[in-house]
mmCIF file as gemmi writes it, N, C-alpha and C atoms, coordinates in Angstrom:
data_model
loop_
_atom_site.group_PDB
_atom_site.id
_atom_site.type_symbol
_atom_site.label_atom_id
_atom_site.label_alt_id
_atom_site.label_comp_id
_atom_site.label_asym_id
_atom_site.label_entity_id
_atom_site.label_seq_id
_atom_site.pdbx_PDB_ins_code
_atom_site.Cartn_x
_atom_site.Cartn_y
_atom_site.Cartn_z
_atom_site.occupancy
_atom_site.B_iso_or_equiv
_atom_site.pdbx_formal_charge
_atom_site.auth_seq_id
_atom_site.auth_asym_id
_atom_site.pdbx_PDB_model_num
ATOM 1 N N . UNK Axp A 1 ? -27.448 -29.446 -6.746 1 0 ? 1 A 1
ATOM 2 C CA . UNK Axp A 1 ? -28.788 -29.608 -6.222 1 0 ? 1 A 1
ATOM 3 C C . UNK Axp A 1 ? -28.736 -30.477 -4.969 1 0 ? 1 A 1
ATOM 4 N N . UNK Axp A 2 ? -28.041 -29.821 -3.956 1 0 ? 2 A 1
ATOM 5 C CA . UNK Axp A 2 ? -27.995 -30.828 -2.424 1 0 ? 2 A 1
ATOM 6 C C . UNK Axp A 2 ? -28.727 -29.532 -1.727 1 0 ? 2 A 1
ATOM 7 N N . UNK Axp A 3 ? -28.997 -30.467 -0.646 1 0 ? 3 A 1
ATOM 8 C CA . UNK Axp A 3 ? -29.803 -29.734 0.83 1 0 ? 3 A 1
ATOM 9 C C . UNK Axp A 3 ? -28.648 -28.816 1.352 1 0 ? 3 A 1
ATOM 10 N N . UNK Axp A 4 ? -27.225 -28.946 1.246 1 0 ? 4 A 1
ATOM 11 C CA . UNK Axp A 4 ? -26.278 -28.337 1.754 1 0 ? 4 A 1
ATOM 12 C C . UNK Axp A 4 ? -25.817 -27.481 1.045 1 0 ? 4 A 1
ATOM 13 N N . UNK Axp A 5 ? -26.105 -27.396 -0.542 1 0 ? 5 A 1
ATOM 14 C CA . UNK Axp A 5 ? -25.625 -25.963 -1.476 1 0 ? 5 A 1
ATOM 15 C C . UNK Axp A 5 ? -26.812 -25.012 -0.581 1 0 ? 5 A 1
ATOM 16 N N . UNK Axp A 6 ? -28.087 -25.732 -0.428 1 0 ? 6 A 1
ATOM 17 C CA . UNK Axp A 6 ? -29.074 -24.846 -0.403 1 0 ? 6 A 1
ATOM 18 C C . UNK Axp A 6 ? -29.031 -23.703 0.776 1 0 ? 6 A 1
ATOM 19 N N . UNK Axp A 7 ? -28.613 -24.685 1.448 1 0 ? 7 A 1
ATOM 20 C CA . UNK Axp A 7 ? -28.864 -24.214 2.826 1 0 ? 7 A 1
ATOM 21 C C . UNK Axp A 7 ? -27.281 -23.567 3.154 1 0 ? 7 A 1
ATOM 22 N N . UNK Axp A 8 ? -26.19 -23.369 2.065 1 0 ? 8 A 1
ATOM 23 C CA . UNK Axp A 8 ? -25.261 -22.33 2.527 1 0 ? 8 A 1
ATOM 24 C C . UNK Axp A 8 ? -25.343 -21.235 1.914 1 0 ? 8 A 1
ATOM 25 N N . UNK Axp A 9 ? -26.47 -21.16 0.51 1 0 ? 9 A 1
ATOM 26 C CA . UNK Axp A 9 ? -27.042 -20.276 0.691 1 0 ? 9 A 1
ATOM 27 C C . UNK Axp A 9 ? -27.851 -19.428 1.105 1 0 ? 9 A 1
ATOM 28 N N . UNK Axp A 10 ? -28.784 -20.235 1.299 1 0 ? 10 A 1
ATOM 29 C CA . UNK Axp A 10 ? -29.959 -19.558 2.447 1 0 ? 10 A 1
ATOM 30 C C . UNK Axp A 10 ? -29.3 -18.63 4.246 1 0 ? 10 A 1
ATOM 31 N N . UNK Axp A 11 ? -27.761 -19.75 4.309 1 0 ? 11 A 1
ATOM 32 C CA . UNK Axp A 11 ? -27.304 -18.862 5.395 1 0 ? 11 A 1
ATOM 33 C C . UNK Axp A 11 ? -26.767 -17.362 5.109 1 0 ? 11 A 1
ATOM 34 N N . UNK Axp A 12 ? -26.545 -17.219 3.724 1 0 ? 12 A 1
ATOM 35 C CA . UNK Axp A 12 ? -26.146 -15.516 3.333 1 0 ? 12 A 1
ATOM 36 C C . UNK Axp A 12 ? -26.874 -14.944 2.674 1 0 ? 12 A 1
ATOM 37 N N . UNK Axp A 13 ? -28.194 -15.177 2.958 1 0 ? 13 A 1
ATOM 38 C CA . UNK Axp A 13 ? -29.683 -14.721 2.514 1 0 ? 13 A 1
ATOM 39 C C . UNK Axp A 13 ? -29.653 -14.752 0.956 1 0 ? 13 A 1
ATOM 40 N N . UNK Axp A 14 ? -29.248 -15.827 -0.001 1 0 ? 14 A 1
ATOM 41 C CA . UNK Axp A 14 ? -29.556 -15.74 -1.101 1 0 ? 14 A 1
ATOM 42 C C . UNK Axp A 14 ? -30.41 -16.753 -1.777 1 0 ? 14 A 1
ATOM 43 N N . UNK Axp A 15 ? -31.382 -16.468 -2.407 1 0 ? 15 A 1
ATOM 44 C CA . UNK Axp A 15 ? -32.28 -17.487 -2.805 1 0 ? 15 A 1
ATOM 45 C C . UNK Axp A 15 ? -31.913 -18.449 -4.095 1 0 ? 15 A 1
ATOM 46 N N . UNK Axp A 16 ? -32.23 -19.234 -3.747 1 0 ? 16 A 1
ATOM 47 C CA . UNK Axp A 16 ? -31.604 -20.517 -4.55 1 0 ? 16 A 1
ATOM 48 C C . UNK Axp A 16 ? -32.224 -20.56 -5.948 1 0 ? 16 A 1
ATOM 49 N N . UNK Axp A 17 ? -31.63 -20.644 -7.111 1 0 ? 17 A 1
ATOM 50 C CA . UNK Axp A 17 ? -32.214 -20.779 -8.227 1 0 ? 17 A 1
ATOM 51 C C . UNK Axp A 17 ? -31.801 -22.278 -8.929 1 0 ? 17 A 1
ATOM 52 N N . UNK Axp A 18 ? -31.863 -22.801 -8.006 1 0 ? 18 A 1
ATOM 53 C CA . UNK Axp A 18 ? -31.635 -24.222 -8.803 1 0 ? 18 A 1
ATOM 54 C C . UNK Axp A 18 ? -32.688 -25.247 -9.06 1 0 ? 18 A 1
ATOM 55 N N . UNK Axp A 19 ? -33.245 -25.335 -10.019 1 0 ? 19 A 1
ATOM 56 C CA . UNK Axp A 19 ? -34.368 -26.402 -10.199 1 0 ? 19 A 1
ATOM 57 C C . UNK Axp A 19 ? -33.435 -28.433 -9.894 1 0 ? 19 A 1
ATOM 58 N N . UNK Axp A 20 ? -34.822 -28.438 -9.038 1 0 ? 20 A 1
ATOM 59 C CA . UNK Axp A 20 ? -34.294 -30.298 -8.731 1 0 ? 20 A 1
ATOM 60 C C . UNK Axp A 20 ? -34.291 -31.204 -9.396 1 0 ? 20 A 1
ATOM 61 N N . UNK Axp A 21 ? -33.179 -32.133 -9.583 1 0 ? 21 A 1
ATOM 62 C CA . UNK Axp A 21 ? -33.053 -32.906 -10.075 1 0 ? 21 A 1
ATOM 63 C C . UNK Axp A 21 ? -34.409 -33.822 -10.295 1 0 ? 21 A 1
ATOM 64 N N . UNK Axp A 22 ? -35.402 -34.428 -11.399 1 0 ? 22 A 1
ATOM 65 C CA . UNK Axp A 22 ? -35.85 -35.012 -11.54 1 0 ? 22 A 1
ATOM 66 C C . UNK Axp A 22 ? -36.135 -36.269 -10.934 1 0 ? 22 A 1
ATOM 67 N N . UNK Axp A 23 ? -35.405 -37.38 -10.354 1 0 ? 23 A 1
ATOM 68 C CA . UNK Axp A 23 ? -35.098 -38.377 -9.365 1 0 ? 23 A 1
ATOM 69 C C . UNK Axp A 23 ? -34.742 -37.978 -8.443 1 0 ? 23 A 1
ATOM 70 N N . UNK Axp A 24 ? -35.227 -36.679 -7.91 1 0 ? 24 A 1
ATOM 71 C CA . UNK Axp A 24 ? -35.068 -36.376 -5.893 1 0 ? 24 A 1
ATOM 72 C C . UNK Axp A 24 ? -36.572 -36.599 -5.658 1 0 ? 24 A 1
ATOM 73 N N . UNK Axp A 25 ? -36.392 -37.185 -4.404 1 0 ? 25 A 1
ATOM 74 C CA . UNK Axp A 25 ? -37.639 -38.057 -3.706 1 0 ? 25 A 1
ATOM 75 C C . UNK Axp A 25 ? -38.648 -36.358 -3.15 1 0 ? 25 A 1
ATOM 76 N N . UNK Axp A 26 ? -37.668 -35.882 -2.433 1 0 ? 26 A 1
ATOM 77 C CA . UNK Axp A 26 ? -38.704 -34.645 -1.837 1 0 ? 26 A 1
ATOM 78 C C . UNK Axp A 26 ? -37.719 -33.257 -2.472 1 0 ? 26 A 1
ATOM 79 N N . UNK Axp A 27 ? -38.729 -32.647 -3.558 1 0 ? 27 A 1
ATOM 80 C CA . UNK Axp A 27 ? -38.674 -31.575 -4.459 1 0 ? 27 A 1
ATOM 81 C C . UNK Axp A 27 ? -38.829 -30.093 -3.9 1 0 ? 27 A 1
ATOM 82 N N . UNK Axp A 28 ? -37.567 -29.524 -3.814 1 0 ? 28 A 1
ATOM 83 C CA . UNK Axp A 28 ? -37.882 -27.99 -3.242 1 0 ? 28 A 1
ATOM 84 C C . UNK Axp A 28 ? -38.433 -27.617 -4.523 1 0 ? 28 A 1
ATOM 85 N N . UNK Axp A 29 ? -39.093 -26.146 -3.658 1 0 ? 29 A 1
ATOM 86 C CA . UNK Axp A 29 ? -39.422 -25.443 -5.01 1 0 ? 29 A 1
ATOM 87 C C . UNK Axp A 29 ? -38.178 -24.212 -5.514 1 0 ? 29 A 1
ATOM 88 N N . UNK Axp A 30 ? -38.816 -23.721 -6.742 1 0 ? 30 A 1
ATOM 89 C CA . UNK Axp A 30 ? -37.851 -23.045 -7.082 1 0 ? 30 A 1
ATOM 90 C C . UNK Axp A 30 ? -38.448 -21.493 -7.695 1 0 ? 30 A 1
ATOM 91 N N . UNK Axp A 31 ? -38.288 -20.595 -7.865 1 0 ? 31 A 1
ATOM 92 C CA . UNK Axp A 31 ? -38.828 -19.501 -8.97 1 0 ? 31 A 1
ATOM 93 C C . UNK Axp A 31 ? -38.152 -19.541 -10.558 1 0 ? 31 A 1
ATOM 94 N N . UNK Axp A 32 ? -39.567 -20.362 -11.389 1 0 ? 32 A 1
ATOM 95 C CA . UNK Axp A 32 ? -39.302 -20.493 -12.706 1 0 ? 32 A 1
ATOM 96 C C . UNK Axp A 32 ? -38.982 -19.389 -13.368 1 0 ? 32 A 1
ATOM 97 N N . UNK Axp A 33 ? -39.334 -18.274 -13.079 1 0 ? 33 A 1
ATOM 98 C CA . UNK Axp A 33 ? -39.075 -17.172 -13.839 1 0 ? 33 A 1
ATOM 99 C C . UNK Axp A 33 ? -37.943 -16.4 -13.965 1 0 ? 33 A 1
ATOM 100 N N . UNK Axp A 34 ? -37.281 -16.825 -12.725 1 0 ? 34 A 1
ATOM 101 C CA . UNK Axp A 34 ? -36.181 -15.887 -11.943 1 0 ? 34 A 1
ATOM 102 C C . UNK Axp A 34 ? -35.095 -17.16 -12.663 1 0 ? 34 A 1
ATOM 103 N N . UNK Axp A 35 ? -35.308 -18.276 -12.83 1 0 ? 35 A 1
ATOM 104 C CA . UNK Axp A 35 ? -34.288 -19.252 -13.259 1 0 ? 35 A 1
ATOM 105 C C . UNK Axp A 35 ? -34.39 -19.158 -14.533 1 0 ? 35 A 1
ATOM 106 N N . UNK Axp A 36 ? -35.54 -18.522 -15.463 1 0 ? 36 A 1
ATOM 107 C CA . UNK Axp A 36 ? -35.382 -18.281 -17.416 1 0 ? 36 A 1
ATOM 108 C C . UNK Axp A 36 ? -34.996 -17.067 -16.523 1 0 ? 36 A 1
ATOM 109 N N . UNK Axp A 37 ? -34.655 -16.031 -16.027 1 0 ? 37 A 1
ATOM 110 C CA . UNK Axp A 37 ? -33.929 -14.903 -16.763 1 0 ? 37 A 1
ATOM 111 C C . UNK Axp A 37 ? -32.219 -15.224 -16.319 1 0 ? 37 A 1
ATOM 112 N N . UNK Axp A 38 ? -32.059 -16.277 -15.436 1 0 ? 38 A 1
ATOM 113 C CA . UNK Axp A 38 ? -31.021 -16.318 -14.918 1 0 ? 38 A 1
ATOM 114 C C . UNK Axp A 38 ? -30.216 -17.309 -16.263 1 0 ? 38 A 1
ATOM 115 N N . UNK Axp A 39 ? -31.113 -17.956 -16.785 1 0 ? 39 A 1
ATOM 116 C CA . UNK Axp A 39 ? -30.765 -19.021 -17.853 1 0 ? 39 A 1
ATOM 117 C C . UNK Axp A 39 ? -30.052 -17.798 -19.149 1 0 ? 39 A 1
ATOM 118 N N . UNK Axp A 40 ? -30.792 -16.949 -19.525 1 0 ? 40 A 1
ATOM 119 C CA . UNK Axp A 40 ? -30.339 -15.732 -20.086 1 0 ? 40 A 1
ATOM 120 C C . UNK Axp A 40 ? -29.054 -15.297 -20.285 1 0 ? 40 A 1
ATOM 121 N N . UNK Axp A 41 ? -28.624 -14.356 -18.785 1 0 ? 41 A 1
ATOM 122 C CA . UNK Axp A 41 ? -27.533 -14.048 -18.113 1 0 ? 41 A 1
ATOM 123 C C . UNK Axp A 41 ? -26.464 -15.015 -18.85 1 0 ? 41 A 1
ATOM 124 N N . UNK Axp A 42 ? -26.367 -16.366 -18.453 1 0 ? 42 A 1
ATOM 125 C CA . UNK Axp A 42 ? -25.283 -17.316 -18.878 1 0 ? 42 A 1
ATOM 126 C C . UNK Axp A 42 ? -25.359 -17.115 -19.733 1 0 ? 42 A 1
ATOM 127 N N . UNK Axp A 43 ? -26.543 -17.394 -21.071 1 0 ? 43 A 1
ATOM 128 C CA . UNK Axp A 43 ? -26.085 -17.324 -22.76 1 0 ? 43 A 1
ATOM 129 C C . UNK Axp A 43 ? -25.125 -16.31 -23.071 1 0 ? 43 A 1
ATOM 130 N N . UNK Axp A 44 ? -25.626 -14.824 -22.231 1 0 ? 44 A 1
ATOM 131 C CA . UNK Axp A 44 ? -24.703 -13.885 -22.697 1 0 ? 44 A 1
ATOM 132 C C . UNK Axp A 44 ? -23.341 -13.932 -22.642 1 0 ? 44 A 1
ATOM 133 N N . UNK Axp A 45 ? -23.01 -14.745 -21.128 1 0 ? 45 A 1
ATOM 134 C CA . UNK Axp A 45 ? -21.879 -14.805 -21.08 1 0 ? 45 A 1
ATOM 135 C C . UNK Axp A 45 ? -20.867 -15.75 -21.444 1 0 ? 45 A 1
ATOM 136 N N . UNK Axp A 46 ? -22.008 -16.935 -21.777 1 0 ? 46 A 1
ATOM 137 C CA . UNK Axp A 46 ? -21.275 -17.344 -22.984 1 0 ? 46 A 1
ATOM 138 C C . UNK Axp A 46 ? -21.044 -17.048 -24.574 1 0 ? 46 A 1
ATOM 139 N N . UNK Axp A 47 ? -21.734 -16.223 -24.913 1 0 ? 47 A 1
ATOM 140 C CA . UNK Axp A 47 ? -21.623 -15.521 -26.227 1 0 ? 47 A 1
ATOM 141 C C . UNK Axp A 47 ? -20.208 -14.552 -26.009 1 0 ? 47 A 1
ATOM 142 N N . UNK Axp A 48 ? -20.143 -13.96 -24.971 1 0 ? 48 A 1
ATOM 143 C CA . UNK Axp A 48 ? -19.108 -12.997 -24.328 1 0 ? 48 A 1
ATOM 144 C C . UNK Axp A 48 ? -17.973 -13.776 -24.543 1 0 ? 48 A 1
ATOM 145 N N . UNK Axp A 49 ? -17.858 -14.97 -24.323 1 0 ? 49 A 1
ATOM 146 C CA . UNK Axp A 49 ? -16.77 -15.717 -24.316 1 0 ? 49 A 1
ATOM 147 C C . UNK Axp A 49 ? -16.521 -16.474 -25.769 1 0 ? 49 A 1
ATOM 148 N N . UNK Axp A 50 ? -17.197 -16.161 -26.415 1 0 ? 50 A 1
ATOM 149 C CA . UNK Axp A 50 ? -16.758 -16.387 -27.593 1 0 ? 50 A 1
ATOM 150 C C . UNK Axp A 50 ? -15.287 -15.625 -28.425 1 0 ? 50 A 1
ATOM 151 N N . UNK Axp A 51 ? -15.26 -14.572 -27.921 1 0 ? 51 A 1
ATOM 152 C CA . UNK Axp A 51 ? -14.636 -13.433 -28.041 1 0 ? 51 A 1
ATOM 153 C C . UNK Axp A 51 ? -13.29 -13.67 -27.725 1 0 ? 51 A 1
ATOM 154 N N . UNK Axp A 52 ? -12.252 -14.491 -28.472 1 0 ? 52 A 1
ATOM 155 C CA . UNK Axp A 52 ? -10.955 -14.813 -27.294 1 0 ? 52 A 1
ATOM 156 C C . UNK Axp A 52 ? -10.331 -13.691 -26.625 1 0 ? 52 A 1
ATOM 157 N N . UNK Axp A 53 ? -10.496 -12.563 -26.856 1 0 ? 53 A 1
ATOM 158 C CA . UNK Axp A 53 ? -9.536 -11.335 -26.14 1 0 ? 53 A 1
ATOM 159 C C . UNK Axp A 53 ? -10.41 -11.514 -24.546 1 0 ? 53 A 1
ATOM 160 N N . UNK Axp A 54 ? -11.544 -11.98 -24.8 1 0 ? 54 A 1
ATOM 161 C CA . UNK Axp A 54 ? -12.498 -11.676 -23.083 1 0 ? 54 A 1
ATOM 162 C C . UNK Axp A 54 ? -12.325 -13.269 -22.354 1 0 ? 54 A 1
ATOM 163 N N . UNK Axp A 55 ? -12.531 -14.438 -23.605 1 0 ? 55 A 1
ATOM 164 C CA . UNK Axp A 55 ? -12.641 -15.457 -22.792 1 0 ? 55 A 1
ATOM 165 C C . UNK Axp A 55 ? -10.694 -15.827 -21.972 1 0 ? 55 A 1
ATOM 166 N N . UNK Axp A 56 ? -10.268 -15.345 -22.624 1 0 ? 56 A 1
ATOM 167 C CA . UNK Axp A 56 ? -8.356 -15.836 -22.488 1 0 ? 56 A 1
ATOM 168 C C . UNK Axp A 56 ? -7.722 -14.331 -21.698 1 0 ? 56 A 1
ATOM 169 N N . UNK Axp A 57 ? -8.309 -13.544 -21.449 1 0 ? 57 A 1
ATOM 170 C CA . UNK Axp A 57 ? -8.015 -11.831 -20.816 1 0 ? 57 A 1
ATOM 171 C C . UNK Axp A 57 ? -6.529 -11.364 -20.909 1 0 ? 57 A 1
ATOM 172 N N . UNK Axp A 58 ? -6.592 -11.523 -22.084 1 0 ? 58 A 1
ATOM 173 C CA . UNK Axp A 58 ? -5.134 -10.936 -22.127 1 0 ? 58 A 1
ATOM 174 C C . UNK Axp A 58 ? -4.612 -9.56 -21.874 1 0 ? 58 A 1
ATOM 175 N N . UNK Axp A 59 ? -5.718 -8.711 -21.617 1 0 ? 59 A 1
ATOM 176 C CA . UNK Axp A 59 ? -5.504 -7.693 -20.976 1 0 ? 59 A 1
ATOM 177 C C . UNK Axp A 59 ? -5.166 -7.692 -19.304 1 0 ? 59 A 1
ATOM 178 N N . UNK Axp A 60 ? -3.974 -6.829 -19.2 1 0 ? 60 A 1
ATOM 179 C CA . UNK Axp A 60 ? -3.344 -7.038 -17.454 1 0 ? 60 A 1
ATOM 180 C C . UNK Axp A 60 ? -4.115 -5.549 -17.006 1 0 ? 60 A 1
ATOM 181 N N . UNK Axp A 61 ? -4.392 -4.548 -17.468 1 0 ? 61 A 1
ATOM 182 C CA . UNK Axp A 61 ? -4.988 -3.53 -16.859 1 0 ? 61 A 1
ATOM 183 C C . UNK Axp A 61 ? -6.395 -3.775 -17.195 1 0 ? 61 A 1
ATOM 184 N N . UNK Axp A 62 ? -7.211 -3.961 -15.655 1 0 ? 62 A 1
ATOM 185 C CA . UNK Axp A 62 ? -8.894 -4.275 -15.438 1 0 ? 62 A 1
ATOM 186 C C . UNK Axp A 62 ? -9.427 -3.15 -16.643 1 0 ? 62 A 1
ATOM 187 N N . UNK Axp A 63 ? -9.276 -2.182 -16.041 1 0 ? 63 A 1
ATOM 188 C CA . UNK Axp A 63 ? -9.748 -0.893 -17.213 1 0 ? 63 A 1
ATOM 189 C C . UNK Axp A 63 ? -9.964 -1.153 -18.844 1 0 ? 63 A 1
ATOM 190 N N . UNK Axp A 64 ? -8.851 -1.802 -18.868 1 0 ? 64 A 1
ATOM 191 C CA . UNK Axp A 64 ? -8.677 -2.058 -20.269 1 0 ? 64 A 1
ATOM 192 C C . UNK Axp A 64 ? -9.376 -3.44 -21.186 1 0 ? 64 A 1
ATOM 193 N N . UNK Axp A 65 ? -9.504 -4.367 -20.097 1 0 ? 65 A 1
ATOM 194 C CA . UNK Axp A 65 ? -10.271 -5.673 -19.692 1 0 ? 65 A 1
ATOM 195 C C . UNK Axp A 65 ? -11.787 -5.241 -19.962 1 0 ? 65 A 1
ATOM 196 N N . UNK Axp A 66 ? -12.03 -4.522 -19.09 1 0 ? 66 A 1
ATOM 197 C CA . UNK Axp A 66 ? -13.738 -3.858 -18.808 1 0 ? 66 A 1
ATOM 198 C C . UNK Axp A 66 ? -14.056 -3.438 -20.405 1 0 ? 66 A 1
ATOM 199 N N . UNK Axp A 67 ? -13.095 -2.022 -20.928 1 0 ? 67 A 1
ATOM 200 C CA . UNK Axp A 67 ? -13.562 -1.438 -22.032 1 0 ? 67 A 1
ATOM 201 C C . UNK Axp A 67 ? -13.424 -2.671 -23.352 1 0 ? 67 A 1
ATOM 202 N N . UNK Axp A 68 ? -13.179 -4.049 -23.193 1 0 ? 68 A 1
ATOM 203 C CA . UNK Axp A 68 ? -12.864 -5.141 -24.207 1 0 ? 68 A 1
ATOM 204 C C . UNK Axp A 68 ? -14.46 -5.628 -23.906 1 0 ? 68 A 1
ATOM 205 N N . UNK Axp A 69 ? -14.759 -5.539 -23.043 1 0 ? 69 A 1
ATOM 206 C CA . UNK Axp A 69 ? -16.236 -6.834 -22.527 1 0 ? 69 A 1
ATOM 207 C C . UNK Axp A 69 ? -17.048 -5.354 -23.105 1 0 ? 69 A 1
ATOM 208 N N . UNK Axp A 70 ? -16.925 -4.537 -22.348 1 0 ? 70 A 1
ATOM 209 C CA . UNK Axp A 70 ? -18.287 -3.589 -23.2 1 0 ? 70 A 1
ATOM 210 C C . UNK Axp A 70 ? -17.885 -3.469 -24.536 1 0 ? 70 A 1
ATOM 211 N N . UNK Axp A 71 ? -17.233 -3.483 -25.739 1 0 ? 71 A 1
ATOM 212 C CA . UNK Axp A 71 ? -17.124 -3.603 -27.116 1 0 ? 71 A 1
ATOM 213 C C . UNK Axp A 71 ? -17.952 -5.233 -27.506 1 0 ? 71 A 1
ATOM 214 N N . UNK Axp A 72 ? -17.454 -6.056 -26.91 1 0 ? 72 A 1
ATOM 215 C CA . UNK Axp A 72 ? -18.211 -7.186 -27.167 1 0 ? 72 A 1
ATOM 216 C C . UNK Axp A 72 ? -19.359 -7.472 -26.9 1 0 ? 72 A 1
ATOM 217 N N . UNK Axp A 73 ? -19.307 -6.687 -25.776 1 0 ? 73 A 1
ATOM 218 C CA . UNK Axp A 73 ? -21.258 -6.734 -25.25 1 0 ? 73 A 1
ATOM 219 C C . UNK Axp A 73 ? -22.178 -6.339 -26.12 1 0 ? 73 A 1
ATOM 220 N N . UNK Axp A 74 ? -21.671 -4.821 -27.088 1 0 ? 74 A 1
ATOM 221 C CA . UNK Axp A 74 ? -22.686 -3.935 -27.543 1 0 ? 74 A 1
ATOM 222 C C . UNK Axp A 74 ? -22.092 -5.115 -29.066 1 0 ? 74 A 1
ATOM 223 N N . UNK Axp A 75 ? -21.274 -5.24 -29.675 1 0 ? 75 A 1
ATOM 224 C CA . UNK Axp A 75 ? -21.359 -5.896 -31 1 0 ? 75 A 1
ATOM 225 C C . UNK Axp A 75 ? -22.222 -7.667 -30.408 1 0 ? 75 A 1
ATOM 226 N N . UNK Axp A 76 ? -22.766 -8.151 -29.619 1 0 ? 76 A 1
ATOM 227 C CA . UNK Axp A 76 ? -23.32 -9.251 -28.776 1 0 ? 76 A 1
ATOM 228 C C . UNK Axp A 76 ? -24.892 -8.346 -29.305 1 0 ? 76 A 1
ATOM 229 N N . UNK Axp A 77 ? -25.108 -7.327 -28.76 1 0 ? 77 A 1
ATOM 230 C CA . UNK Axp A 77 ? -26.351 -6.822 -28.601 1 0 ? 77 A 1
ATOM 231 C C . UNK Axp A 77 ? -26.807 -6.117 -29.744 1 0 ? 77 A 1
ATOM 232 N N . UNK Axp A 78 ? -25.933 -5.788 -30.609 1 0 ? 78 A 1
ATOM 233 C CA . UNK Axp A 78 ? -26.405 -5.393 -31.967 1 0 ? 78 A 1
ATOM 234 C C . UNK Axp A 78 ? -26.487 -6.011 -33.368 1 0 ? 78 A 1
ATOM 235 N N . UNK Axp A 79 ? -25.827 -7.104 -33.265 1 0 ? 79 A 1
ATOM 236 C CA . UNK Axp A 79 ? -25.558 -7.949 -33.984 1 0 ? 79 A 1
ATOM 237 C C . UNK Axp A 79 ? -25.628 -9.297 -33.691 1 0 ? 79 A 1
ATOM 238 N N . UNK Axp A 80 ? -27.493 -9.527 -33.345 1 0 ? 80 A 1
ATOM 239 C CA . UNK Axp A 80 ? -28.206 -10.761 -32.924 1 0 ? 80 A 1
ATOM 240 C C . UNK Axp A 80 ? -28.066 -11.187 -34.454 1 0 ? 80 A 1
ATOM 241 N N . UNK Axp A 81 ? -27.881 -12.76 -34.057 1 0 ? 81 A 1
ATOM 242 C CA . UNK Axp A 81 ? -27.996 -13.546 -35.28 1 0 ? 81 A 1
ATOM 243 C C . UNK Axp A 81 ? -29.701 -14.264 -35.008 1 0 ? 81 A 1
């Protein structure tokens, strides 16, 4: 949360989803909504990483890597606790 993350993103046109630190004197704003679905995203991928074959990739062929994360994705997505 610096003026300089912000603004090296803003130089490759991407909008910042970082909410400010509580004790910053002058508060950018942020899009709350866009930061809960972005908050989301991470759970999954930390649930994803629960998985040691995805979090440790012991797969050397990507292909084979990819078809490991979609098995975990869909047992992730079907088997909400």
């Amino acid at each position: 949360d610096s003026n300089k993350i912000r603004q090296s993103l803003a130089d490759r046109n991407i909008t910042a989803c970082i909410p400010p630190k509580k004790n910053r004197k002058s508060k950018p704003s942020y899009d709350w909504h866009l930061y809960k679905k972005r908050h989301l995203i991470e759970n999954m991928f930390a649930k994803l990483k629960d998985w040691r074959r995805v979090a440790t990739r012991y797969d050397r062929c990507a292909h084979t890597f990819m078809s490991t994360i979609h098995i975990a994705a869909s047992f992730v997505f079907y088997l909400k606790e």
